[in-house]
C-alpha positions in Angstrom: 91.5 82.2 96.9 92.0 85.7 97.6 95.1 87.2 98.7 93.0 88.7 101.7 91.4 85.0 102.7 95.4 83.9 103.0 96.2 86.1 105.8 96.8 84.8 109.7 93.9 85.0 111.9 92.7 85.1 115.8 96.0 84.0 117.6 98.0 83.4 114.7 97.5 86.4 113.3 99.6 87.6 116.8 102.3 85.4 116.8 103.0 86.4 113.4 103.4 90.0 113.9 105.5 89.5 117.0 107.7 87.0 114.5 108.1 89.8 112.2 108.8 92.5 114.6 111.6 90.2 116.0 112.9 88.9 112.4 113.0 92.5 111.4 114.1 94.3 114.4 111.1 96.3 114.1 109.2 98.4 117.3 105.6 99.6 116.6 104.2 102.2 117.5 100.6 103.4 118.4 98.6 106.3 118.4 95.9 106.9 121.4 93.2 106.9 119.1 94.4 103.6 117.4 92.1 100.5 117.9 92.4 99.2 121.5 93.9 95.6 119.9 96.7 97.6 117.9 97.4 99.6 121.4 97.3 97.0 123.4 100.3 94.6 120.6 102.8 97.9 120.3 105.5 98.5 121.9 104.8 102.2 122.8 101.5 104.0 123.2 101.8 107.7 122.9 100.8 111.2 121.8 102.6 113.0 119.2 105.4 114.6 120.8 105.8 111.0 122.8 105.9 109.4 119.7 108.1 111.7 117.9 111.1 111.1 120.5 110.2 107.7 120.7 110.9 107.7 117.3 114.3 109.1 117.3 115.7 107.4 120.5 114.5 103.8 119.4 117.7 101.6 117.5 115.3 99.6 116.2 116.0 99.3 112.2 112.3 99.2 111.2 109.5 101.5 113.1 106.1 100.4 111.9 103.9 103.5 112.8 100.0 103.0 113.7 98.8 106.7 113.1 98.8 108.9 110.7 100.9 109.5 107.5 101.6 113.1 109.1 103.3 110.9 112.1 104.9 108.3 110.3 106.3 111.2 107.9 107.9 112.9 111.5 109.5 109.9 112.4 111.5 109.4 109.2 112.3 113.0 109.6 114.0 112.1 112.6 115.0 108.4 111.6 115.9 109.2 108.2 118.7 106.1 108.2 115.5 103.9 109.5 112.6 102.2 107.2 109.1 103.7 108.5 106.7 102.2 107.4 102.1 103.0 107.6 99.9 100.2 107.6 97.4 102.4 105.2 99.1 105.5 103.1 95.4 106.3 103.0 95.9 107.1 106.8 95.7 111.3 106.5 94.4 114.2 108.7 91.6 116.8 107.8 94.2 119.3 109.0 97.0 118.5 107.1 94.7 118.3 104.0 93.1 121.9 104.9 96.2 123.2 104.3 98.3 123.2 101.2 102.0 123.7 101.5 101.9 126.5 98.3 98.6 128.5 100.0 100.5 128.5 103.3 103.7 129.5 101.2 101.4 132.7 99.7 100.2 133.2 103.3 103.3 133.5 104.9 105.7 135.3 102.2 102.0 137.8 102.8 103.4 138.4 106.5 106.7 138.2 106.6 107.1 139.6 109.7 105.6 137.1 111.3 106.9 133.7 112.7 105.1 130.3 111.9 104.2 128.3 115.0 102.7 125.2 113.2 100.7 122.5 114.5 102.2 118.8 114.0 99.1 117.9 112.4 100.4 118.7 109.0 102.2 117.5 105.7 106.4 117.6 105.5 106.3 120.3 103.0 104.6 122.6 105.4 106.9 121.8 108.5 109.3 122.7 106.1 108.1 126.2 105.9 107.8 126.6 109.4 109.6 127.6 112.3 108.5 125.9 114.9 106.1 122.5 114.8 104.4 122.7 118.4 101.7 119.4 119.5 98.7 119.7 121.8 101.6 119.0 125.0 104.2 121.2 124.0 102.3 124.0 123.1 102.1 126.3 125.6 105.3 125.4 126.7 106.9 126.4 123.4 104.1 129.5 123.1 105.6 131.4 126.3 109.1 131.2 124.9 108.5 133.5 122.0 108.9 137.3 122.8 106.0 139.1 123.4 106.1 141.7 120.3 106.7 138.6 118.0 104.2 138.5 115.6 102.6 134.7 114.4 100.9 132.8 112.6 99.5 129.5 113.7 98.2 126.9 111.8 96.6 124.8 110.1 93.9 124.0 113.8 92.3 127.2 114.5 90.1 125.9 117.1 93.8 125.0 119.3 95.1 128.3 118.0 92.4 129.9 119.2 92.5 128.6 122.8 96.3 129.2 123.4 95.3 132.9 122.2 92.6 133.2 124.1 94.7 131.6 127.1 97.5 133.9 126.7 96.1 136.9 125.7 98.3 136.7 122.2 97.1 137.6 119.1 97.9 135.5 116.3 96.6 134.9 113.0 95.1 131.8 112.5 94.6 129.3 109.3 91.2 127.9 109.2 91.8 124.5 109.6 89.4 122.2 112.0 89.7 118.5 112.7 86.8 116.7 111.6 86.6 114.4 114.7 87.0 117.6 117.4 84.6 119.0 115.3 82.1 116.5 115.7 80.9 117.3 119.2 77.8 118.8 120.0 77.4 121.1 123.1 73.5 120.5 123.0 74.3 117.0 124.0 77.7 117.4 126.2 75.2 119.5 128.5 72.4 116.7 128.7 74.9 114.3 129.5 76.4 117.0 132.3 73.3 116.8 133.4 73.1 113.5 133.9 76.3 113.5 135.8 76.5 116.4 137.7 80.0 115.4 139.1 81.6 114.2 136.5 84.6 116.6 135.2 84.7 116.9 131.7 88.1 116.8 129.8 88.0 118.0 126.2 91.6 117.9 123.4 92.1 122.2 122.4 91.3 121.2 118.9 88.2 120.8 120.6 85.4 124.5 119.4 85.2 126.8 122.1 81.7 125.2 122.8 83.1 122.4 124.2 86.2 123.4 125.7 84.4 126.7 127.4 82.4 123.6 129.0 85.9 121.5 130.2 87.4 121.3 133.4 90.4 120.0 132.1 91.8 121.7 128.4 94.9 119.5 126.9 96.8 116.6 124.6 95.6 113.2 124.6 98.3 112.1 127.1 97.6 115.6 129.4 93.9 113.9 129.4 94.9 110.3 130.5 97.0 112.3 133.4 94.5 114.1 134.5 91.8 110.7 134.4 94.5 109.7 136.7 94.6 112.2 139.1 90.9 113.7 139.7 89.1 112.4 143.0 85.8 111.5 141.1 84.4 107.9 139.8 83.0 109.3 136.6 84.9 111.4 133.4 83.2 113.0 130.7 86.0 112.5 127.7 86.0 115.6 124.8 88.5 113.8 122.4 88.7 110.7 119.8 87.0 107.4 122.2 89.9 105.3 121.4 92.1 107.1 123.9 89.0 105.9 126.7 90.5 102.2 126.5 94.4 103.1 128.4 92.0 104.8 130.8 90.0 101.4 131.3 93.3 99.7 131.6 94.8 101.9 133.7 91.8 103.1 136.7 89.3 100.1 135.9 87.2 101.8 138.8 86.4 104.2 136.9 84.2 105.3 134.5 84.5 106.6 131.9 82.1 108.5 128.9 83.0 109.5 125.6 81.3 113.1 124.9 78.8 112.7 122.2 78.1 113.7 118.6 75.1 115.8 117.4 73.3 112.3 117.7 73.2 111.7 121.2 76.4 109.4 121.0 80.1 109.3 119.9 80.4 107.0 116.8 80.7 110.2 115.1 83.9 110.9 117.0 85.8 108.2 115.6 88.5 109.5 113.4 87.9 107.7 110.3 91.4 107.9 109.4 93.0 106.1 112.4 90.7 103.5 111.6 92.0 102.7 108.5 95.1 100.9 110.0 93.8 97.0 111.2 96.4 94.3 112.4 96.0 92.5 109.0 97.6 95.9 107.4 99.9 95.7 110.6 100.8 92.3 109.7 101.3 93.3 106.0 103.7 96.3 106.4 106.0 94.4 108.4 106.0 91.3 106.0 106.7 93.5 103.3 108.2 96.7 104.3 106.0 98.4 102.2 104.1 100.6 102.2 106.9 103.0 103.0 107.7 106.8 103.7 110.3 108.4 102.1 110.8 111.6 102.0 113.7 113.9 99.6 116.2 114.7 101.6 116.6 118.4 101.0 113.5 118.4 102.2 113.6 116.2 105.0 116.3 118.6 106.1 114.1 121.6 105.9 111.4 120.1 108.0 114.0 118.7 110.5 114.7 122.3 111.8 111.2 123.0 112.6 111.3 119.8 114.8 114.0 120.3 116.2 113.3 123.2 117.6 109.7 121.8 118.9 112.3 119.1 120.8 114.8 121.6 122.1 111.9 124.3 123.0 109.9 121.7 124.3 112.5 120.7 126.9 112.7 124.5 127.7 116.5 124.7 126.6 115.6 127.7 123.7 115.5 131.1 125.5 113.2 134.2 124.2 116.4 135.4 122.8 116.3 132.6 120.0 113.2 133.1 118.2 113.5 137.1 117.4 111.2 139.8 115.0 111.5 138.6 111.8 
């Protein structure tokens, strides 16, 4: 019999994850674009920045983190005295694997007059040689903070890069990065299915090309989107970001409906982010049994990267003035 046939199933499957997160005072935490079943079990449902604080204000002595490796590697940043631990190690990012800490080393000791704004989207060693991680929801917030005359560089998602330069009329150089799932969208069919539905906003994620967010009515993070499906006056939302996020909507307005924006195929399987899906509730159930597979992360290192953070979280909350991130 194999190891795989001896796992819990159905409702027992369940009962022993919610055993194990109470035997080893663990919380979990979930991505939007996680499955809707691994949402719906976790204790906290959240973007990036969410989850990053969530991270560091839980006392929980385990945090079992349904996302990315990129994600569960933040929250030991912050939890370093905590076991973190990824259902699938396999769990990466195109972004973070677009860019390579020693290129982005070479590209920055190229410009050192510039500052490194740095999406969360990437791997420890490159926070590390950052100054300041932003996410989809902090962004802008963090963006108007920096002086004016201060030049940067953003990376690794050109596509949001783009839209925050083209939004605030600030030039910055860009690494080429793209996520593969943002990517994925096809204009030719977001404007037949605008078509269809006239009155139907459309919200698209900035990693998002310029083809589909020149299209949006509403531009921002995954947790900005489920706002803003909140708020508008309409029955009917056209969604520009990973489909998995489309099930808190469901929960949440159940009068609504809602579409996912479609692939070059007419539909949005496309749009799933293969990476996300790599983490099921039988690896859940796994990683909390064993502990394993877990991040860790040298702690000269850890340190490094933790400045970068930490000035995302102080910026963020808007207590860094202009005066704290001078010409380099």
């Amino acid at each position: 019999m194999s190891v795989e046939s001896k796992l819990p199933s159905g409702d027992d499957l369940l009962a022993e994850i919610d055993r194990l997160r109470k035997e080893k005072n663990a919380i979990i935490l979930a991505h939007y674009y996680q499955k809707s079943e691994i949402q719906d079990l976790a204790d906290y449902v959240g973007d990036s920045l969410q989850l990053s604080q969530k991270a560091a204000e839980t006392d929980a002595d385990v945090i079992a983190f349904c996302g990315v490796k990129f994600m569960a590697d933040t929250a030991k940043i912050l939890s370093p005295e905590k076991i973190v631990v990824l259902p699938d190690m396999d769990a990466g990012c195109s972004l973070e694997d677009s860019c390579p800490p020693d290129k982005f080393k070479a590209f920055r000791e190229a410009h050192p007059d510039h500052i490194a704004l740095t999406y969360i989207n990437c791997s420890t060693e490159v926070k590390a040689l950052s100054d300041v991680i932003v996410t989809s929801s902090s962004a802008e917030t963090i963006l108007q903070q920096i002086p004016e005359d201060q030049k940067i560089i953003f990376g690794p998602d050109r596509h949001l890069g783009g839209y925050l330069s083209r939004k605030f009329n600030r030039e910055m150089l860009l690494w080429p990065g793209v996520c593969i799932v943002h990517e994925a969208f096809s204009e030719t069919e977001l404007i037949k299915l605008k078509e269809e539905h006239p009155d139907a906003p459309i919200a698209a994620h900035p990693e998002c090309p310029p083809t589909i967010v020149d299209h949006a009515d509403f531009v921002g993070s995954t947790s900005g989107i489920l706002n803003f499906a909140k708020e508008f006056e309409g029955d009917t939302l056209i969604v520009a970001t990973e489909p998995h996020i489309i099930h808190q909507m469901e929960k949440a307005l159940p009068e609504k409906n809602f579409i996912g924006a479609p692939g070059a195929d007419g539909n949005c399987n496309c749009n799933i982010c293969p990476y996300m899906a790599l983490n099921t509730m039988e690896k859940l159930y796994t990683c909390l049994r064993d502990l394993e597979p877990r991040i860790e992360i040298e702690e000269s290192l850890r340190l490094q990267a933790k400045k970068s953070l930490d000035k995302m979280l102080e910026m963020a909350s808007g207590t860094v003035g202009k005066g704290d991130l001078g010409n380099r």
